[in-house]
Every structure is written in C-alpha cells, then in structure tokens.
VOPAVEX-487693 format. One line per field, with one value per atom (N, C-alpha, C, O): residue number from 1; residue in three letters; chain; atom name; x, y, z. Coordinates in nm, 4 decimals, padded with zeros to 6 digits, always signed. Layout:
N
resi = c(NUM, ...) .
resn = c(ALA, ...) .
chain = c(A, ...) .
name = c(CA, ...) .
east = c(X, ...) .
north = c(Y, ...) .
up = c(Z, ...) .
This chain:
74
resi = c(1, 1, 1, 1, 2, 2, 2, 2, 3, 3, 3, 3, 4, 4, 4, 4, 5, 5, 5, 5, 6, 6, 6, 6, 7, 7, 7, 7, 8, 8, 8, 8, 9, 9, 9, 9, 10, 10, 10, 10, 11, 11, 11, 11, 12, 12, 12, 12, 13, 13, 13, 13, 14, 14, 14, 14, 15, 15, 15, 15, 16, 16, 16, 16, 17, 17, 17, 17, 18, 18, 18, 18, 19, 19, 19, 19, 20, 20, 20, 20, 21, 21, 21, 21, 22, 22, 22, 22, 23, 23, 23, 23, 24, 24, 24, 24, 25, 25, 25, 25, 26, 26, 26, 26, 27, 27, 27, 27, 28, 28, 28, 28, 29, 29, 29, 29, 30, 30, 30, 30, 31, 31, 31, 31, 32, 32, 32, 32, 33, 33, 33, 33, 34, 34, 34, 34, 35, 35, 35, 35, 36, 36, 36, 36, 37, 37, 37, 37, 38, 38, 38, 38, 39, 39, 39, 39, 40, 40, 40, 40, 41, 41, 41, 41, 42, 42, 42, 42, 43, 43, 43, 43, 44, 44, 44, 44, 45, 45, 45, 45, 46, 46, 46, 46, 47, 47, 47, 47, 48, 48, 48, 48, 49, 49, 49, 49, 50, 50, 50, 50, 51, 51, 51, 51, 52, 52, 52, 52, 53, 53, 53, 53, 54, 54, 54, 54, 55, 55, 55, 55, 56, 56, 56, 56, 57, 57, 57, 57, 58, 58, 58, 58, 59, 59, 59, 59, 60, 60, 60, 60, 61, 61, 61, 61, 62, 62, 62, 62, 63, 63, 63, 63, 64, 64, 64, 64, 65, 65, 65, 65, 66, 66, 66, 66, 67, 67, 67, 67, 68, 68, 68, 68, 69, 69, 69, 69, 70, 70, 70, 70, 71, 71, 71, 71, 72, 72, 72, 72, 73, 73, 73, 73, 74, 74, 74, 74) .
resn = c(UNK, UNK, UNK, UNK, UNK, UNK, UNK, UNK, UNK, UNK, UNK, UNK, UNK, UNK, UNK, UNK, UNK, UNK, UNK, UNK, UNK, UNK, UNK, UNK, UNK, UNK, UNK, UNK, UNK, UNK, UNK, UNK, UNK, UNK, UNK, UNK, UNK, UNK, UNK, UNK, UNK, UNK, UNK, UNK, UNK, UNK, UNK, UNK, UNK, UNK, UNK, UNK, UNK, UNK, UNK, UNK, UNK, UNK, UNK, UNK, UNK, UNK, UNK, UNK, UNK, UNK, UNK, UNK, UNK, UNK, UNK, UNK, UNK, UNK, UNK, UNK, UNK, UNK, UNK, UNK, UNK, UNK, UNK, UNK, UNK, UNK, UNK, UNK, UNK, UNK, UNK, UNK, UNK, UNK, UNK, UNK, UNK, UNK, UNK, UNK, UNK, UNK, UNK, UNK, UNK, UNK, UNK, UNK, UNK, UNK, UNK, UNK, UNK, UNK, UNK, UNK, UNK, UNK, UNK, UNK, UNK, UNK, UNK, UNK, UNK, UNK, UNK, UNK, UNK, UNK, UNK, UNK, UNK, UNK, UNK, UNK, UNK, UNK, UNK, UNK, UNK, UNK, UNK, UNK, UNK, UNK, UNK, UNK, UNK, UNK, UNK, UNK, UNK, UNK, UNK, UNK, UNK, UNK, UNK, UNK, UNK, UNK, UNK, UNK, UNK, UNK, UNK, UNK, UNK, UNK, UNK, UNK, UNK, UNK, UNK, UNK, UNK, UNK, UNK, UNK, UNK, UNK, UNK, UNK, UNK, UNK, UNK, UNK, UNK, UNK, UNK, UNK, UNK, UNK, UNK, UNK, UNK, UNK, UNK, UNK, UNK, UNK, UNK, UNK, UNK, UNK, UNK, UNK, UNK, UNK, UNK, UNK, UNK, UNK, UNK, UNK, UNK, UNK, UNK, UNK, UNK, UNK, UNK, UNK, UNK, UNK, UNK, UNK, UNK, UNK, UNK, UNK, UNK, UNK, UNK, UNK, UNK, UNK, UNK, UNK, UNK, UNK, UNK, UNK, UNK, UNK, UNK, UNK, UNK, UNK, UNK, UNK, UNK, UNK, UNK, UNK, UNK, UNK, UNK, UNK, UNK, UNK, UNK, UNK, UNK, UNK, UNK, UNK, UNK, UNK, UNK, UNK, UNK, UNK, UNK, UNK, UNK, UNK, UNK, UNK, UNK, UNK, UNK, UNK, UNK, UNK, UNK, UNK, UNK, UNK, UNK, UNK, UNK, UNK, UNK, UNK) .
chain = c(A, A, A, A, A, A, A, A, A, A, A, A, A, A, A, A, A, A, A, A, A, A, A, A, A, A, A, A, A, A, A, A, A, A, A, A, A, A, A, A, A, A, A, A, A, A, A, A, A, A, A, A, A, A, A, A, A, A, A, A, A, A, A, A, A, A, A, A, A, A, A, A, A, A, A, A, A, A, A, A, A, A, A, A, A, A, A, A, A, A, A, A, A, A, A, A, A, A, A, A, A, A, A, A, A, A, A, A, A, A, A, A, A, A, A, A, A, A, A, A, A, A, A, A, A, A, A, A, A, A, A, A, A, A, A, A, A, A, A, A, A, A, A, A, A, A, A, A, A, A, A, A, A, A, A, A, A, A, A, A, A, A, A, A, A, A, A, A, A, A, A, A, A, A, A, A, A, A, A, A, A, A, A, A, A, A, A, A, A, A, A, A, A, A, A, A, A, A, A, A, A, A, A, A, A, A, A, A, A, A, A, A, A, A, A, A, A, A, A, A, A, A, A, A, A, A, A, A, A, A, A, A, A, A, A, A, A, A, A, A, A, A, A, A, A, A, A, A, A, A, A, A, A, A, A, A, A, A, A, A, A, A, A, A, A, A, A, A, A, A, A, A, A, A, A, A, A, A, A, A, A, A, A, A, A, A, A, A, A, A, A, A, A, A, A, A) .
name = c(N, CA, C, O, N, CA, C, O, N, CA, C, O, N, CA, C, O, N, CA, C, O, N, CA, C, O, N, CA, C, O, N, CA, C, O, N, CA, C, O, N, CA, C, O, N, CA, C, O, N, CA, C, O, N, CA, C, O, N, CA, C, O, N, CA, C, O, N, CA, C, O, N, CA, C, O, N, CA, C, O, N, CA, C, O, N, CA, C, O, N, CA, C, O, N, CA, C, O, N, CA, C, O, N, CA, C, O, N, CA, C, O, N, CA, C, O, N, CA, C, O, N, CA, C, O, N, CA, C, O, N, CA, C, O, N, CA, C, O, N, CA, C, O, N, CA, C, O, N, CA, C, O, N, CA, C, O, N, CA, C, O, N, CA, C, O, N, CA, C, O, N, CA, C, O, N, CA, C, O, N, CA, C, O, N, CA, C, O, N, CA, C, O, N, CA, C, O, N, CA, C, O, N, CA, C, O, N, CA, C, O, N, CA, C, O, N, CA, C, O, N, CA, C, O, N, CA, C, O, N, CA, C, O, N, CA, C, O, N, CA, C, O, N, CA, C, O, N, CA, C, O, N, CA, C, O, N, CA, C, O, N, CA, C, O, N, CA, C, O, N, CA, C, O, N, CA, C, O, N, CA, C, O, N, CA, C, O, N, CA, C, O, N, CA, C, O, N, CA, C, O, N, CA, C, O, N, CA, C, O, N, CA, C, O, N, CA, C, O, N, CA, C, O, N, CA, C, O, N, CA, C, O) .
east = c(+02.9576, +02.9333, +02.7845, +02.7489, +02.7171, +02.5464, +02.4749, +02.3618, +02.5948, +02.5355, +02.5705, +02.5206, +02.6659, +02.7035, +02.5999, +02.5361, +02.5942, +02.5184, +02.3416, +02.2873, +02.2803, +02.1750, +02.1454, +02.0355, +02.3143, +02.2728, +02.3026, +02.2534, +02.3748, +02.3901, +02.2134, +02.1341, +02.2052, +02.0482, +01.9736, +01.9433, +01.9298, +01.8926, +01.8822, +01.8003, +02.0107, +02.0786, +02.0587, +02.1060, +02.0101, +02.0096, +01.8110, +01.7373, +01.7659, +01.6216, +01.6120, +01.6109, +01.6027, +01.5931, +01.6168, +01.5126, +01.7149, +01.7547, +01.6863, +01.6405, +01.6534, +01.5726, +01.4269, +01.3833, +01.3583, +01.2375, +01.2161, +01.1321, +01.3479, +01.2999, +01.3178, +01.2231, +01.4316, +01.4584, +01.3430, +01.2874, +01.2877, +01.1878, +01.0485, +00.9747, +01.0260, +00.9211, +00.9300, +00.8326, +01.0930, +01.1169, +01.0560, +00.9829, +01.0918, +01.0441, +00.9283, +00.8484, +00.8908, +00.6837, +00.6262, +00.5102, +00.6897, +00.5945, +00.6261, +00.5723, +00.7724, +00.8371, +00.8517, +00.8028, +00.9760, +01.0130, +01.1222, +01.1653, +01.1953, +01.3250, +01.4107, +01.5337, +01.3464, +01.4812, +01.5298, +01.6242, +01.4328, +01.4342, +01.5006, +01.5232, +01.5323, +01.5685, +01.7160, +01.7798, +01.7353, +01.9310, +01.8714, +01.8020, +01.9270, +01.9311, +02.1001, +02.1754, +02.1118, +02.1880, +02.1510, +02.0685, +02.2263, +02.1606, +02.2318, +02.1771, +02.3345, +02.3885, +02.5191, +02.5762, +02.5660, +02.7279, +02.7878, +02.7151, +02.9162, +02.9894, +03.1077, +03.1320, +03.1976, +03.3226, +03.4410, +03.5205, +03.4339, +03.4959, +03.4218, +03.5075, +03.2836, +03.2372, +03.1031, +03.0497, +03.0091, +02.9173, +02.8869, +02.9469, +02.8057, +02.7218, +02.6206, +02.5119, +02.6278, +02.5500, +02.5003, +02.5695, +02.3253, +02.2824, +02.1644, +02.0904, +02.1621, +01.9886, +02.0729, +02.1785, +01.9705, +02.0166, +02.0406, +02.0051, +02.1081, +02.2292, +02.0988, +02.1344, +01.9695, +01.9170, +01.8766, +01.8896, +01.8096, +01.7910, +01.9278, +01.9241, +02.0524, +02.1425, +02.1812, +02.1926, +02.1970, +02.1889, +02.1110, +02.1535, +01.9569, +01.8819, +01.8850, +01.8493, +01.9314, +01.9415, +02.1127, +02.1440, +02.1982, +02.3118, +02.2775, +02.3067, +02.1700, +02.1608, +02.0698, +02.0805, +01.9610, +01.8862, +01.9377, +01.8864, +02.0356, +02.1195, +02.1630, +02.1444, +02.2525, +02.3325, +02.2499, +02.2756, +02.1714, +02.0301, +01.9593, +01.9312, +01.9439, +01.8789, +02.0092, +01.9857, +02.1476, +02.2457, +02.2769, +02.3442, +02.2289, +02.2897, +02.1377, +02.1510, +02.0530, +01.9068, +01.9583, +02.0031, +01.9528, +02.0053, +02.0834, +02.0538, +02.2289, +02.3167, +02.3375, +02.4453, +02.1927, +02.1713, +02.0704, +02.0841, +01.9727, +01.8630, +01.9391, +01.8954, +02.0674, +02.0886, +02.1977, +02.2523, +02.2253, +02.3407, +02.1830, +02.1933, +02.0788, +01.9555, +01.9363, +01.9439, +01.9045, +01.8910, +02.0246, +02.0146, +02.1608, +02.2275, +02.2651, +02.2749, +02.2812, +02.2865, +02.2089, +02.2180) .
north = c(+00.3490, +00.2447, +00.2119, +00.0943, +00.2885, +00.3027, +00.2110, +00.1625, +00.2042, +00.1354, +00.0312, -00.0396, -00.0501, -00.1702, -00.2288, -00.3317, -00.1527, -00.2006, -00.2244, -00.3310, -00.1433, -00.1656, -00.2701, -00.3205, -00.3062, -00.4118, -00.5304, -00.6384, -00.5226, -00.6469, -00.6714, -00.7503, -00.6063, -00.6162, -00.6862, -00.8038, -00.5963, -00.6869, -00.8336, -00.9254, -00.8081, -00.9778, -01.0662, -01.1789, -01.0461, -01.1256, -01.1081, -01.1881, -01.0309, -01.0397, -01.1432, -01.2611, -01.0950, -01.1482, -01.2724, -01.3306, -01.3519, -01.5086, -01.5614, -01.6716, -01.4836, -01.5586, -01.5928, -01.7078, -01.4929, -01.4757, -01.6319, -01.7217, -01.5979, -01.7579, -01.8505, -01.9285, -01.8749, -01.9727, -02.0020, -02.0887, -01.9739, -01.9458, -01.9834, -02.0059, -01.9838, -01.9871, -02.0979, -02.1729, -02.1455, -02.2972, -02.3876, -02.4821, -02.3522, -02.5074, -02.4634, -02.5504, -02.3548, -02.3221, -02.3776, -02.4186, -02.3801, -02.4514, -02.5928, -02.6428, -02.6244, -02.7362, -02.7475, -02.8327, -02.5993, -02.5830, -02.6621, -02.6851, -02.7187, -02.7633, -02.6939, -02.6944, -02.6406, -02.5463, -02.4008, -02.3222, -02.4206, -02.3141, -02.3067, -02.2282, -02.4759, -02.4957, -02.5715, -02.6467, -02.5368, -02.5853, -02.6573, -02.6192, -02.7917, -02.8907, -02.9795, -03.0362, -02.9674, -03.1033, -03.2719, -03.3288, -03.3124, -03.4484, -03.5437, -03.5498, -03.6008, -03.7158, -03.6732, -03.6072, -03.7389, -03.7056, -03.8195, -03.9072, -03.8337, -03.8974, -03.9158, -03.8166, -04.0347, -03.9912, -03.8806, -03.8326, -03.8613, -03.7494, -03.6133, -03.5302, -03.5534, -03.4713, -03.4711, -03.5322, -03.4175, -03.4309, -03.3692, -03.2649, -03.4244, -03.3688, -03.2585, -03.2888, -03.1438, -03.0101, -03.0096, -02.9828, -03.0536, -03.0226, -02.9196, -02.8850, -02.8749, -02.7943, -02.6677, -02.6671, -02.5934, -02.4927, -02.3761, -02.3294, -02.3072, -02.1850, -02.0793, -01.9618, -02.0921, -02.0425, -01.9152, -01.8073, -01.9507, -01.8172, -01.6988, -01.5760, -01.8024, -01.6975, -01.6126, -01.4911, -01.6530, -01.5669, -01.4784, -01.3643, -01.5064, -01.4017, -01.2988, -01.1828, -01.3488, -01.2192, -01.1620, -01.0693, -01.1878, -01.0771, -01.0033, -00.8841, -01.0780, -00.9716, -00.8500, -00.7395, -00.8988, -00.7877, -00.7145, -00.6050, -00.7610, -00.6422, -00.5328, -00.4167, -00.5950, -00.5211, -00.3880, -00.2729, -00.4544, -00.3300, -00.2279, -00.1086, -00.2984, -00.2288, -00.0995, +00.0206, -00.1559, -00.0665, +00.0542, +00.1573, +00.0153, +00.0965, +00.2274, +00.3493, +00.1798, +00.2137, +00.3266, +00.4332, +00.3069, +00.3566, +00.4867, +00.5977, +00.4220, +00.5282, +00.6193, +00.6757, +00.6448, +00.7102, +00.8114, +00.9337, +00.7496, +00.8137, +00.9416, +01.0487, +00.8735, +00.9812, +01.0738, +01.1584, +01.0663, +01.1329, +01.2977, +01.4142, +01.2422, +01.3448, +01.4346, +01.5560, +01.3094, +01.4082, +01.5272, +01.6499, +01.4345, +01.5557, +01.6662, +01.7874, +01.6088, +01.7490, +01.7760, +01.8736) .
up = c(+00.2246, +00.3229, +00.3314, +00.3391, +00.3306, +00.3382, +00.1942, +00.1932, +00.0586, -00.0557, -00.0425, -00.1300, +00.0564, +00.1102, +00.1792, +00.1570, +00.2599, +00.3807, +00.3178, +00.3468, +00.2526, +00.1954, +00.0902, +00.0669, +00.0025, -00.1096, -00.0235, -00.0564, +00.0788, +00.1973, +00.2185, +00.1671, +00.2787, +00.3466, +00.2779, +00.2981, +00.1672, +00.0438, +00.0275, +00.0328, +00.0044, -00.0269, +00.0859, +00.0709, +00.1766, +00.3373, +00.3011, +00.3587, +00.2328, +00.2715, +00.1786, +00.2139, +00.0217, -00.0644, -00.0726, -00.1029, -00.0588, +00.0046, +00.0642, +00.0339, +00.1901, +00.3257, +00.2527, +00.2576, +00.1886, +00.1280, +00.0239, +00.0191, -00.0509, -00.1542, -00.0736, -00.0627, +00.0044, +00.0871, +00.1429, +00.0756, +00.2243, +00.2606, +00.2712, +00.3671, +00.0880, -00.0178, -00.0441, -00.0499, -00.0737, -00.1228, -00.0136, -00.0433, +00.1291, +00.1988, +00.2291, +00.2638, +00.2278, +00.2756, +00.1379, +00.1370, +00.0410, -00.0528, -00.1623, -00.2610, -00.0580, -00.1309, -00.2326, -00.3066, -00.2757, -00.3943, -00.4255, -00.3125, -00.5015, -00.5049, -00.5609, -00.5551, -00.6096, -00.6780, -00.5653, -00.5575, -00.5102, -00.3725, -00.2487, -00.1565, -00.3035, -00.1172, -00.0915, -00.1653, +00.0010, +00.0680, +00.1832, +00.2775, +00.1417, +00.2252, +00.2688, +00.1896, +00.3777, +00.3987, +00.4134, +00.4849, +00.3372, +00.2953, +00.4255, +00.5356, +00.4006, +00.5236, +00.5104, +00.4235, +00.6447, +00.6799, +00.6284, +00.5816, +00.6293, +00.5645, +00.6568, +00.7255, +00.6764, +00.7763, +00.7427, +00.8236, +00.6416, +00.5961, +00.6241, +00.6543, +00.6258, +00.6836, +00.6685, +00.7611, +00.5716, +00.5647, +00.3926, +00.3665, +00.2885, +00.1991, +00.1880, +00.2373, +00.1384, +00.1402, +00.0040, -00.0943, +00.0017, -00.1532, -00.1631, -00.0710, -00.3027, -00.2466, -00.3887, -00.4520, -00.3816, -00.5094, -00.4774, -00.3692, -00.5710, -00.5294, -00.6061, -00.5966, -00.6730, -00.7124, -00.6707, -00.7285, -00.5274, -00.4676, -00.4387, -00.4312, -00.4260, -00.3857, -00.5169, -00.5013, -00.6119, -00.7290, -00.7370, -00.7555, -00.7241, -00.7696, -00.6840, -00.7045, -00.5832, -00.4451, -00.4907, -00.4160, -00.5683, -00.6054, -00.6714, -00.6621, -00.7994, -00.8916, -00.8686, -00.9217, -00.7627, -00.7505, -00.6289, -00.6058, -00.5445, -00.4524, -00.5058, -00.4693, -00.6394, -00.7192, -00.8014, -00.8365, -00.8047, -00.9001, -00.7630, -00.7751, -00.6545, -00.5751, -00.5404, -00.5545, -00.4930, -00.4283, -00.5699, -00.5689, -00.6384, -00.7908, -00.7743, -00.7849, -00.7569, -00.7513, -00.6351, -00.6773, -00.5149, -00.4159, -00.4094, -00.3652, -00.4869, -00.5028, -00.5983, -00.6170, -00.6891, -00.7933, -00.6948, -00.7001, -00.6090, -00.5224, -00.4187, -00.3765, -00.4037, -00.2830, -00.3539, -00.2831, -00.4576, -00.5679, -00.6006, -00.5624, -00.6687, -00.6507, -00.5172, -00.4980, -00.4217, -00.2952, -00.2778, -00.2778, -00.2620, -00.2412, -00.3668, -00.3478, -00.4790, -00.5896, -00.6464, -00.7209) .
C-alpha cells in the first residue's frame, strides 16, 4: 500500500511541477487548457505530455522505493 501511495504522490507532484512550468513559462506542450464550450458541452485541449512523463517516472520512483525497503527489511 505504501508503493501505491508514494508512486501516487509522485505522479500528483510530478504533473503539478510541469503543469506548472508550462503556464509559468508558456510552454505549450506543457499546458491543459480548456478552449470554448459548445452546446453539447465543452472542448478540453492542451497536452497529455506532462501526464506521461509523470507515469513513467512514478513507475521508476515506486520500483526505486520498493527495492529500498526490501534492503531495509532483509
């Protein structure tokens, strides 16, 4: 539960951080925007970029992690 909860974390920092980065430095490839509504609902554009890079490095960090405390305890 603890290698969940840490590659979660991660993944919630890591995101926020590019996200983040994208509109503090008006990245486009950085940033999630909603564009205009529509009567049907509304248009959501902007790039999935950061959310990727924040799985893959969750995934490395929780692996990282659960190798760290596999040492501590044996």
């Amino acid at each position: 539960m603890k290698i969940f909860l840490v590659a979660f974390l991660s993944f919630v920092v890591i995101s926020g951080v590019l996200l983040c980065t994208g509109y503090f430095f008006n990245v486009n490839q950085l940033m999630f925007r909603f564009y205009n509504e529509t009567p049907t609902g509304f248009e959501a554009g902007g790039a999935v970029i950061p959310f990727i890079v924040a799985v893959i490095c969750s995934y490395f960090i929780g692996g990282f992690y659960e190798k760290r405390m596999q040492y501590k305890v044996g």
